[in-house]
C-alpha positions, 0 to 999 in steps of 0.5 A: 660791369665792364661794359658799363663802365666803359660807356660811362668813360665813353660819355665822360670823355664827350661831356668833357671833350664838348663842354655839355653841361659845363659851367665856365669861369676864369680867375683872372682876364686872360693873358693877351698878346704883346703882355710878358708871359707869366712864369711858372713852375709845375712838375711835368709827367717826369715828375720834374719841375719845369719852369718857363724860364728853363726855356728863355731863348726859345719859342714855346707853345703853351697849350692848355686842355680839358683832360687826358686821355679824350678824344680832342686832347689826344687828336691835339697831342698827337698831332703836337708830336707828329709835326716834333722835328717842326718845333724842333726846327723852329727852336720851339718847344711844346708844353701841354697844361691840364688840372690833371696829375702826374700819375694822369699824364705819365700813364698818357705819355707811356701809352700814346709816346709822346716826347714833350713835357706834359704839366700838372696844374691840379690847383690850377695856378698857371691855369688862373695866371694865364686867365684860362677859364676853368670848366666845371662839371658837378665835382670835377673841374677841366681847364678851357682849350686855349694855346699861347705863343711865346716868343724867345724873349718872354712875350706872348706873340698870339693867343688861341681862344678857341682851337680846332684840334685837327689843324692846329699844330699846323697853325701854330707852325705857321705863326712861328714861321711868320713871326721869326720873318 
């Protein structure tokens, strides 16, 4: 039975990492670059509030992902908290968005340790505010891979549409870099 039900989490998290048999959609056109970012408040792995606001005057990266705890989401998240002291030299901060729950990212975070705010967005509020589109599969639904940079004024300087998870904490170090030029 156990072994059962770890090739079924085995083929979910691929299903989810690849989008097979998914179906996408998106509320709202996405967020572009030059556009003042959308503010939101959503409770973060901490089960505290986190707004946008609460980081006026810094660089924040906005990424959005599929699920916790699969094989692309945690290369991403890994690598987000590998290259920390980075953002933390650059003034910038990492926020991580996903339909999933608190209880979802709190176990995540204390598993793999990370250090940044992970956010809940079951009803996918700032997933629709930001026009990420929602990816469904039968009765579970996954926001689409996509990351907006946020300067320390408030606008989105770059959108990331589609994101490599291997290389991108790198290019998203790099574009902060060239925008603080």
């Amino acid at each position: 039975m156990m072994r059962k039900a770890m090739w079924i989490a085995v083929v979910f998290g691929v299903v989810a990492a690849c989008g097979f048999g998914m179906k996408a959609h998106a509320a709202a056109d996405e967020v572009q670059a030059g556009s003042t970012a959308p503010n939101f408040t959503l409770p973060s792995q901490e089960d505290k509030p986190v707004s946008l606001t609460d980081y006026k005057g810094k660089w924040v990266v906005l990424y959005f992902y599929p699920k916790d705890q699969t094989t692309g989401c945690t290369i991403e998240a890994h690598n987000f908290q590998r290259d920390m002291a980075k953002y933390d030299a650059a003034n910038a901060v990492v926020l991580g968005v996903s339909l999933d729950t608190v209880e979802g990212h709190k176990a995540w975070c204390a598993k793999d340790t990370f250090s940044f705010k992970l956010l809940a967005d079951p009803d996918h509020k700032v997933v629709d505010a930001y026009g990420v589109p929602v990816m469904a599969h039968g009765d579970m639904k996954f926001a689409s891979r996509q990351t907006f940079l946020i300067s320390p004024q408030g606008k989105v300087v770059k959108v990331w549409p589609k994101v490599d998870v291997q290389v991108h904490s790198e290019e998203v170090l790099a574009e902060i870099a060239a925008n603080k030029k």
